[in-house]
Each structure stands twice: as structure tokens, then as C-alpha cells.
C-alpha positions as CSV (number, residue, x, y, z in Angstrom):
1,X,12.0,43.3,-37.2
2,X,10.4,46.6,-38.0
3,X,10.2,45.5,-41.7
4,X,8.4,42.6,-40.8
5,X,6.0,44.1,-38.6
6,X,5.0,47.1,-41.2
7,X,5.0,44.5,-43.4
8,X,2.5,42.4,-41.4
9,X,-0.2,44.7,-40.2
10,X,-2.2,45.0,-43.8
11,X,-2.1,40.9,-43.7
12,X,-3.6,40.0,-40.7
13,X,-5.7,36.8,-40.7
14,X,-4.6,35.8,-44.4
15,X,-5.4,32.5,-44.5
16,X,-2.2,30.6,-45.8
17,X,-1.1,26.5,-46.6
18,X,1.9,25.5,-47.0
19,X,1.7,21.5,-48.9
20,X,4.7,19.7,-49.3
21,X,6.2,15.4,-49.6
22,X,7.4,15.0,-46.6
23,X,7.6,16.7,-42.9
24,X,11.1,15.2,-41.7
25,X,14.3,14.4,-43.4
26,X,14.8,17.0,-45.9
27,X,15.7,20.9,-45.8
28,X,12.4,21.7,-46.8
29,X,10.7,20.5,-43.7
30,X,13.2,21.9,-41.7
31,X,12.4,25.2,-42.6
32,X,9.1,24.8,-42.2
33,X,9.1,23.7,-38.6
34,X,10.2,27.2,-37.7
35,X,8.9,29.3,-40.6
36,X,5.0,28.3,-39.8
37,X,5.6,29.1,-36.3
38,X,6.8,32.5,-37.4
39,X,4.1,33.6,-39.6
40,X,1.7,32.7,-37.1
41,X,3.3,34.8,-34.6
42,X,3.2,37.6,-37.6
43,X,-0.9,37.5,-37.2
44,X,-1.1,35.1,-40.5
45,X,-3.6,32.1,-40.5
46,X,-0.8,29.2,-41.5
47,X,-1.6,25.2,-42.2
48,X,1.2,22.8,-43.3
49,X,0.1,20.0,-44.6
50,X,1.7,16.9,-46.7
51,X,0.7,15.1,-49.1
52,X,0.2,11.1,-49.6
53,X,1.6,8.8,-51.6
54,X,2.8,5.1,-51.9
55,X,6.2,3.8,-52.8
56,X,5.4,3.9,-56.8
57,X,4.9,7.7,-56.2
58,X,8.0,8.1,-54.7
59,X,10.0,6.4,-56.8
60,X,8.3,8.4,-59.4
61,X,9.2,11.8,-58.1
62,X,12.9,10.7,-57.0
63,X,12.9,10.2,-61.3
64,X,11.8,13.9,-61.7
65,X,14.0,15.5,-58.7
66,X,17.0,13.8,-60.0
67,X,16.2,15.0,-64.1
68,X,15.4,18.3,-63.1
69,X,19.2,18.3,-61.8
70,X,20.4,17.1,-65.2
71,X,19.9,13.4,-64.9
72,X,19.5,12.0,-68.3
73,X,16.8,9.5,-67.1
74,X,13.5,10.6,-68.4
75,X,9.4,9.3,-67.5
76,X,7.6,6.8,-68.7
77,X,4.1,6.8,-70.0
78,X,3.4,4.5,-66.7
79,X,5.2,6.8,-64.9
80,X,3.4,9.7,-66.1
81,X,0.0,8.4,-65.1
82,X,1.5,7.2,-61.8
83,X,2.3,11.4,-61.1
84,X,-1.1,12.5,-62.2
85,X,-3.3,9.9,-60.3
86,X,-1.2,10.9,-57.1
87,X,-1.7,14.6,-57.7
88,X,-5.3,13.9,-58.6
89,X,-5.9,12.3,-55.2
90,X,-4.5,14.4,-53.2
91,X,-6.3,17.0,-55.1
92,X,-9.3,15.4,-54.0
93,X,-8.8,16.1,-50.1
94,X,-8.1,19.6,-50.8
95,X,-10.5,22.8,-50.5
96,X,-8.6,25.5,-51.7
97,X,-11.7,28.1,-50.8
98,X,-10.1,27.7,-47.2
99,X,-7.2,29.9,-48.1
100,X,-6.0,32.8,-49.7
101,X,-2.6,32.3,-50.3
102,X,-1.8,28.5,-51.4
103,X,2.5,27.6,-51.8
104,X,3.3,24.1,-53.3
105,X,6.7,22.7,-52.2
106,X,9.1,21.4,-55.0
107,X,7.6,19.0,-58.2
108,X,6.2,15.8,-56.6
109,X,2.4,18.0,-55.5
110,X,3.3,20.5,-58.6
111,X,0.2,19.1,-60.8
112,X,-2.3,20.0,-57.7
113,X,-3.0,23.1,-59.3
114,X,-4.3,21.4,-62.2
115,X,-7.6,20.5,-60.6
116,X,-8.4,23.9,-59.3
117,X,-9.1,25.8,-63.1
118,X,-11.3,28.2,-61.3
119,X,-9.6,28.9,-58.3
120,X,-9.7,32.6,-56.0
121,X,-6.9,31.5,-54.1
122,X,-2.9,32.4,-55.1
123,X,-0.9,29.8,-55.8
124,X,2.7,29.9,-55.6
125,X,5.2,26.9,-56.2
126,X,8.6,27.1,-54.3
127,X,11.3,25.0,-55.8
128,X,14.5,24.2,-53.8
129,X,16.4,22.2,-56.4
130,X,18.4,22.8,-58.9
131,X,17.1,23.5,-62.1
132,X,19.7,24.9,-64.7
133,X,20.2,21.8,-66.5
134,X,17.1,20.0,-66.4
135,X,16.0,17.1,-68.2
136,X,14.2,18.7,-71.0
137,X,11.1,15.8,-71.1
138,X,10.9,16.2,-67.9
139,X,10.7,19.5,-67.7
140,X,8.1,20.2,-70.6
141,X,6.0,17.6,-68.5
142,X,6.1,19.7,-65.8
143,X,5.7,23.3,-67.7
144,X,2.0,23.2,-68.1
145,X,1.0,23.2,-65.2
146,X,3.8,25.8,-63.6
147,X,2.3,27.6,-65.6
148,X,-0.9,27.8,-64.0
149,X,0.5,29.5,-61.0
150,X,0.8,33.3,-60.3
151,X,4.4,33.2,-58.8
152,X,7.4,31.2,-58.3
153,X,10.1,31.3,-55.8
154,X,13.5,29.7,-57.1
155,X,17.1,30.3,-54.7
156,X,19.1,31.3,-58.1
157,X,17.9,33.1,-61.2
158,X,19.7,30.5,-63.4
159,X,17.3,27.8,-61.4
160,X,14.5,29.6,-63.5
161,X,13.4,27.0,-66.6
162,X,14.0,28.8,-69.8
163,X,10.2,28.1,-71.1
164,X,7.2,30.3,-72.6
165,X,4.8,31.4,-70.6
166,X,5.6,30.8,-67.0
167,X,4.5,33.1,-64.1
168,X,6.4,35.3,-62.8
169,X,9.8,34.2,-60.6
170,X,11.0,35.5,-57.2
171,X,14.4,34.9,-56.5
172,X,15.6,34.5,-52.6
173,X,17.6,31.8,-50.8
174,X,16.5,29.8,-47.9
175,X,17.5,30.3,-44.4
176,X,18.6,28.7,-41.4
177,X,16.9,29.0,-37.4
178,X,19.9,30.3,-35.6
179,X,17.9,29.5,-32.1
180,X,16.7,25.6,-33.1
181,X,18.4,22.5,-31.1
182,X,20.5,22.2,-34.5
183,X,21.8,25.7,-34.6
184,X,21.9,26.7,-31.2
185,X,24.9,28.0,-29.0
186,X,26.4,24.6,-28.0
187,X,29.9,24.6,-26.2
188,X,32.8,22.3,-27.2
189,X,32.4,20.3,-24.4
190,X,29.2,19.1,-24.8
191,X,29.6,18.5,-28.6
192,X,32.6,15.8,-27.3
193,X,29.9,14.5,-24.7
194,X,27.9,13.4,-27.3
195,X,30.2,12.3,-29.8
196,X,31.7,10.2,-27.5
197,X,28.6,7.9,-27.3
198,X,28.7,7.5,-30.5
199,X,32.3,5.9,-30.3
200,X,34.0,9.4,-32.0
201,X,37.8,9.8,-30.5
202,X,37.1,13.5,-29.5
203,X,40.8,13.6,-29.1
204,X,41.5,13.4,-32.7
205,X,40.8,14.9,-35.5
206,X,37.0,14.8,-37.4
207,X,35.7,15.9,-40.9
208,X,32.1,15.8,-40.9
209,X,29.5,16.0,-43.9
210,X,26.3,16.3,-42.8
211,X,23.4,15.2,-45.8
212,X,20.9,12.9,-47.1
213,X,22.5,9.7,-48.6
214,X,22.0,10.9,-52.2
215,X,24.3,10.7,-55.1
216,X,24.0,14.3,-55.4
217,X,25.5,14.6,-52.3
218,X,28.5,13.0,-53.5
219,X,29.1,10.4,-50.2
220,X,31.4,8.2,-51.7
221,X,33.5,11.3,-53.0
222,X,34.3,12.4,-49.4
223,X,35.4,8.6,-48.9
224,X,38.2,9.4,-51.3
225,X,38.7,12.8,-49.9
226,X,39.1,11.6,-46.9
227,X,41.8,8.5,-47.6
228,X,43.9,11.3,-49.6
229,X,43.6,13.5,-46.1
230,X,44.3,10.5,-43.8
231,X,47.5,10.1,-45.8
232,X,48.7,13.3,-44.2
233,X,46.7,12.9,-40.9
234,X,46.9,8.9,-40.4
235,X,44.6,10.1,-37.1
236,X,41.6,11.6,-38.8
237,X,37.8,10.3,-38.8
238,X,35.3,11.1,-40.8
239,X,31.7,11.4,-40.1
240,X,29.1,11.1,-42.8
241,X,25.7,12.2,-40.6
242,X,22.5,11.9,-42.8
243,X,18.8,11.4,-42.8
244,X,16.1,8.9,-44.2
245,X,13.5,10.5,-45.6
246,X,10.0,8.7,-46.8
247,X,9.6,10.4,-49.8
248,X,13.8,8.8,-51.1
249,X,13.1,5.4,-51.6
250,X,16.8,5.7,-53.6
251,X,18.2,6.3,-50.0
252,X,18.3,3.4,-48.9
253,X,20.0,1.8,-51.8
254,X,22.5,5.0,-51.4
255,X,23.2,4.5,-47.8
256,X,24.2,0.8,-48.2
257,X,25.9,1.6,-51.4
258,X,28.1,4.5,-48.9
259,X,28.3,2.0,-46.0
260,X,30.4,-0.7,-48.7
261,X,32.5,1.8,-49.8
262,X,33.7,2.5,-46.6
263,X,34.8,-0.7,-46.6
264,X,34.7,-1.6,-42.9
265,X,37.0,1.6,-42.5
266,X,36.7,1.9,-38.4
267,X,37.4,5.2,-38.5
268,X,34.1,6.3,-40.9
269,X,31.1,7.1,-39.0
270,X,28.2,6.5,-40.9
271,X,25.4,7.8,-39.2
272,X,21.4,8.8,-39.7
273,X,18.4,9.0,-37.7
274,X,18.1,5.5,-37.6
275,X,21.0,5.6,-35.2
276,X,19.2,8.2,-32.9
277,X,21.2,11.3,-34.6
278,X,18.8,14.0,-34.5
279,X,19.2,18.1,-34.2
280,X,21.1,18.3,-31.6
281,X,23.6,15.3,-32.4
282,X,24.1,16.9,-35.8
283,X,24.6,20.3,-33.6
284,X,27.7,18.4,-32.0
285,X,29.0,16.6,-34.7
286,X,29.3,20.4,-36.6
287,X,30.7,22.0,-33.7
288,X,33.3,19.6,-33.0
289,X,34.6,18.9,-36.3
290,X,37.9,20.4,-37.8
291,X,36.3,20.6,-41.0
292,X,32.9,20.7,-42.3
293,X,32.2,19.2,-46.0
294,X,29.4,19.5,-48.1
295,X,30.9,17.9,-51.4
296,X,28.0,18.4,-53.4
297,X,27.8,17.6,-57.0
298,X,24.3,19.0,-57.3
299,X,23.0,21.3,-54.9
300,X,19.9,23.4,-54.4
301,X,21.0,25.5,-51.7
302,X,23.2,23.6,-49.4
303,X,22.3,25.0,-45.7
304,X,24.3,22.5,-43.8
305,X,27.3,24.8,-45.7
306,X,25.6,27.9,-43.5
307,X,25.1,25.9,-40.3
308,X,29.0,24.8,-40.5
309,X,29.5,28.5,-40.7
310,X,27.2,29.9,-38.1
311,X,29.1,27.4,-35.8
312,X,32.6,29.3,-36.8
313,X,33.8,25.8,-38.4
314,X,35.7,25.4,-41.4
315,X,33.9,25.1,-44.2
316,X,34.8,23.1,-47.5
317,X,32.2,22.9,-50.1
318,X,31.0,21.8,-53.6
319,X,31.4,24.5,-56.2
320,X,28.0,24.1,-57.2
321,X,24.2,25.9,-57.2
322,X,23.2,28.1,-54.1
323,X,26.6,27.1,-52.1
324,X,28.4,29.3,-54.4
325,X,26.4,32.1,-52.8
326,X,27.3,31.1,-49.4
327,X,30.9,31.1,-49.6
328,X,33.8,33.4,-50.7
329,X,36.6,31.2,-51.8
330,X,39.5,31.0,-49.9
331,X,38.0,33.9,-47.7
332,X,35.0,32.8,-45.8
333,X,35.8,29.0,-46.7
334,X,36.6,26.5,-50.0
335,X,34.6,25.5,-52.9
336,X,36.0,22.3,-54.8
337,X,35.1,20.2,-57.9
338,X,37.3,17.3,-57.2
339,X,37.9,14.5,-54.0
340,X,41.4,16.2,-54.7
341,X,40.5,19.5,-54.4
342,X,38.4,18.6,-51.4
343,X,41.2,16.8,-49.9
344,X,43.8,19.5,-50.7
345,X,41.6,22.1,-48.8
346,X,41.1,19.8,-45.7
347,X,44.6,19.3,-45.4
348,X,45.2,23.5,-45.6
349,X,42.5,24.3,-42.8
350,X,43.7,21.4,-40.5
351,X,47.7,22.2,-41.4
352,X,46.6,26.2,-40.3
353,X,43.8,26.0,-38.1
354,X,43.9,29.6,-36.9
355,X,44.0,30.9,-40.4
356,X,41.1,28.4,-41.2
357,X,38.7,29.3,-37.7
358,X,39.6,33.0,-38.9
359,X,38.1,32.6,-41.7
360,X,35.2,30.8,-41.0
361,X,34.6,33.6,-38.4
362,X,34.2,36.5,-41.6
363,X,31.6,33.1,-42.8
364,X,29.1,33.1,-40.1
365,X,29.2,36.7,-40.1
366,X,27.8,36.5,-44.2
367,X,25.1,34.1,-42.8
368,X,24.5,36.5,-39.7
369,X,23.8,39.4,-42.8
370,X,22.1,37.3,-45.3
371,X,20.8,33.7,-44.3
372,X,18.8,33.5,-40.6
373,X,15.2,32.7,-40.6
374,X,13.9,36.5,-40.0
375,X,14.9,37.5,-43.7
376,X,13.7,34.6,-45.1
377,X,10.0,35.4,-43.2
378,X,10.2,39.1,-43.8
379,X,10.8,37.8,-48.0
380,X,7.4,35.8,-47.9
381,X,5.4,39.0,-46.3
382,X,6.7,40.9,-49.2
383,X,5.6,38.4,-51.8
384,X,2.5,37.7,-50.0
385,X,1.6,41.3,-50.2
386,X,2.8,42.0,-54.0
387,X,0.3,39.5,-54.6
388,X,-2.7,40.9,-53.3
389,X,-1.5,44.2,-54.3
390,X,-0.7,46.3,-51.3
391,X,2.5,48.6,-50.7
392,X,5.7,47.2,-49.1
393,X,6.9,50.8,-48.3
394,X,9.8,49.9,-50.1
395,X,10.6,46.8,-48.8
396,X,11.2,44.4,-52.1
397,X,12.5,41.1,-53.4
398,X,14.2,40.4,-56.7
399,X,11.8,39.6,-59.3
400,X,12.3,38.1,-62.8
401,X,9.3,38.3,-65.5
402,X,8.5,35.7,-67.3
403,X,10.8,33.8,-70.5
């Protein structure tokens, strides 16, 4: 707290936008609902705003978030223009002379920048994805215009592209609001209150994976995990809790996709907003579980792996991108490649759950040290003020220069 208020007081009234794709059903937006409430409290001058776009868009950027995470699946020249018009016109409703500080959320507004050659304001572009394997057309699509910016913010170094001339990249993960709804203290007995009404046995065993209905998320994997885990627990139910977001036209397709391989399974939950699951459900449906999953094939960050740990759950994770950072195998929880693997850990936290709550325990302390919102807010007042050139007394974040 004192970091961030030193860190403050030589930024008061900096006029700041945050523009992203979507404001609901994504980590992004989450973030931002208590991050923009922070740095106004910190004296800042803070807008969020969120771009337009119609369906072609948004099947056009689901095509660059899934290549920049390796898939093989490139742009066409339709496709191409499609990205630029939308960027272009949203351009249009912009005034960048209202702000000092300008931060562009992820690739699908990336190309803004392009229509501001002459701009006073800095522009930094945050990416939460994955990048160390991208799709190297889509990438080099992409690269001219990153490189317009005077920052970037990735969660991993290895996220950074391995291109000429890019700005310089700060390295910092994300962070989870240990006061919101979905974070909150919430006892045992009210997480089995709600999951009741949503026709959860509360006397039985759950595993829970909470995430967007992606094939990155790997769904249908924790389908498999799970049969090879009933097979020693014939009583256990799994929960697969996501979100619909506008800007994932492929979720849709993803979510029905999930709800057939379940296969009329009674005991899978498959659950969304749709359904009237929202913060505080998802709140219950961690807190109650014997098990939290996150069985990503592809992941960003992960921070439903750090909210099952704040809660002192059992965590059992994808050995993949930013998770890696959050746990400390077979210490603070499990990372897996494989339904198998997945399964096999299940079955050792649910066969030894004292062992299993223990560890989760030395978990939420990690996230207590390195993942709650105030670190993440005291990270942008550093960067803020590295960029217009004041002293942070000290106070630094990792950068990386430029390829």
C-alpha cells in the first residue's frame, strides 16, 4: 500500500483508457471491473471502453487468438481486410488527445494504433494469451503495427514474439480481487445452498472446472478424466461452469460439442451464464468441490487455477503457459498433460484429502504473496511512470528490450 501510494502522488489526474472486445465473459474483463475502480481511487483519470464489431469480426479474431496459440489455421486476404476495416472504424470514434496513457487489450483492437501516426499519447498493448508458438502469418500480420507502440505487457517472457523491432516488453502476471462476489470468504454451507438449486448432490463428491467453452480449455478432456475417476469413485460429479462471451462465436459450437460428449451423463453439470451461474455461483461451485481442474491445453494465465487456491481447494492443472507459475507440483497442487494424468491426480487428492487440503493451503498462501489485485495495480503505476519518465524510488517491474 505504501508502494502504491508513493507511487501515485507524481500521477495524479493522468488521463488513462483502457479499450478492449468485450466487458463480460472473459478474464480480461474481469480484471478490469476491479482494476479501473482501483486506479481511480489511486487519483488517476481512468475510461474503459470496448470496441464494436459484428459477427464477421469475431469470427475473424477467434482465427487470430486461436494462431497466436499455435493453431495452424492462418487469414485470408478477406479476412485480413475484414480486421483492418473493423479497426479502422473503431478508430474513427476514438480521440486519443483525451488521454495520456492509451492500453489496448489482446489482438482483435491491436491495428488501432495504426490510425494515430502522430499521436502524444502512450500506447501500450497488453496481451493475455499465449504467444510462444504462434502462427507465423499471423503473427507477421500483426508485427507492424505492435510495433508502433512504446510498451508491451506479456504474463511470460517466452509469450514475447521473437521479431525485429518491437517495443519494449514488461513481463507481469495478472491478478485476482480476493474481496469480489467470486473470491470472497464464502462458508461451506452456503456453497451447498446454492449448489443444491442447481440439482448438485452436495453429499457426494464434485470436480469442478470452471472456463470458457473453448478447445483450449480442453472440456471434453476432463469428460475422460472424469470417467477414469468415477471408475474409482462410482459417486462423483463433475461440474463444467463456463461463460458465453460475444466476442467467441466458436463457443457456442464448443459448448454443444461438450454437452454431446457428455452424452446425457446425469451426473455432468454443464453450466454457463445462460443458466444464471454468475460470481457468486462459481464462488460456490469452487468452494465446495473436492477438486478443482483447469485442464488446459493452452493457457494464457489461467486465474481460475489461483481462485481454486485462494479458496484452499485442491488444485489440478494443465502443465501449460502462466499456470506453471501458479503451481508447485505435487506441493502446492498438480500439473498434468494427459486425461490420465489428470485423472491419476483426482484420484490422489480425493484418496488423501488432508494431504491434498494441506497442500492447497501452502497454494493460496503463493497467491496471497504474488497474485491479488494490489500487485497487479501497484505494477501498472510503475509502468505508467517509467513511461513518462519519473522515479519509482525503486519500485520496478521486469523488463525485456526489444528482439
Amino acid at each position: 500500500m505504501e508502494e502504491i501510494k508513493r507511487l501515485a502522488e507524481p500521477i495524479q489526474g493522468l488521463r488513462v483508457l483502457h479499450l478492449s472486445a468485450t466487458a463480460f465473459g472473459g478474464g480480461v474483463a474481469e480484471i478490469q471491473y476491479t482494476l479501473i475502480p482501483l486506479m481511480h481511487d489511486a487519483g488517476l483519470d481512468v475510461e474503459w471502453r470496448v470496441i464494436h464489431g459484428q459477427e464477421e469480426f469475431f469470427n475473424v479474431t477467434k482465427t487470430v487468438h486461436n494462431a497466436l496459440q499455435g493453431d495452424p489455421r492462418g487469414l485470408s486476404t478477406e479476412d485480413r481486410a475484414i480486421f483492418r476495416r473493423y479497426n479502422e472504424l473503431n478508430a474513427a470514434q476514438l480521440d486519443d488527445s483525451d488521454y495520456d496513457i492509451i492500453i489496448i487489450h489482446d489482438p482483435q483492437p491491436v491495428a488501432l494504433i495504426d490510425h494515430f501516426p502522430s499521436s502524444k499519447a502512450k500506447w501500450i498493448w497488453r496481451c493475455h494469451i499465449d504467444l510462444s508458438t504462434p502462427n507465423p502469418d499471423v503473427i507477421d500480420f500483426l508485427v507492424p503495427s505492435i510495433s508502433r507502440y512504446d510498451a508491451m505487457i506479456f504474463h511470460l517472457r517466452q509469450y514475447i514474439p521473437d521479431r525485429p523491432g518491437l517495443p519494449p516488453a514488461f513481463i507481469w502476471p495478472p491478478a485476482i480481487d480476493p474481496l469480489a462476489p467470486k473470491n470472497m470468504a464464502l462458508s461451506r454451507e452456503d456453497a451447498a445452498y446454492i449448489l443444491d438449486q442447481f440439482g448438485i448432490d452436495v453429499e457426494r463428491q464434485l470436480l469442478t472446472q470452471v472456463s470458457r467453452f473453448d478447445p483450449w480449455k480442453d472440456p471434453l478432456g476432463v469428460i475422460d478424466a472424469y470417467r477414469l475417476v468415477k471408475e474409482k469413485f462410482p459417486d462423483v460429479q463433475l461440474a463444467l461452469v463456463g461463460s458465453m462471451a460475444h466476442d467467441d462465436p466458436e463457443g457456442w459450437d464448443f459448448y454443444n460439442r461438450t454437452l454431446a460428449y457428455a452424452d446425457g451423463d446425469p451426473d455432468i453439470f454443464i453450466l454457463s451464464n445462460l443458466n444464471n451461474v454468475g460470481s457468486v455461483e462459481v464462488n460456490a461451485f469452487q468452494v465446495h468441490s473436492d477438486v478443482v481442474i483447469q485442464k488446459s491445453i493452452r493457457e494464457g494465465f489461467g486465474l481460475t487455477v489461483s481462485e481454486g487456491l485462494w479458496k484452499g481447494r485442491p488444485t489440478v492443472a494443465g502443465r501449460v503457459g502462466g499456470i506453471v507459475s501458479q503451481i508447485r507440483d505435487r506441493e502446492t497442487g498438480w500439473l498434468v498433460e494427459s486425461p490420465e494424468e489428470c485423472a491419476r491426480a483426482c484420484i490422489e487428492a480425493m484418496s488423501d484429502p488432508a494431504r491434498a487440503n494441506a497442500m492447497a493451503l501452502k497454494g493460496k498462501e503463493d497467491v496471497r504473496r504474488k497474485f491479488l489485485t494490489p500487485r497487479l495495480l501497484r505494477d501498472w503505476l510503475v509502468l505508467f511512470n517509467r513511461q513518462l519518465g519519473n522515479d519509482t524510488g525503486g519500485v520496478d517491474v521486469e523488463m525485456v528490450a526489444s528482439v
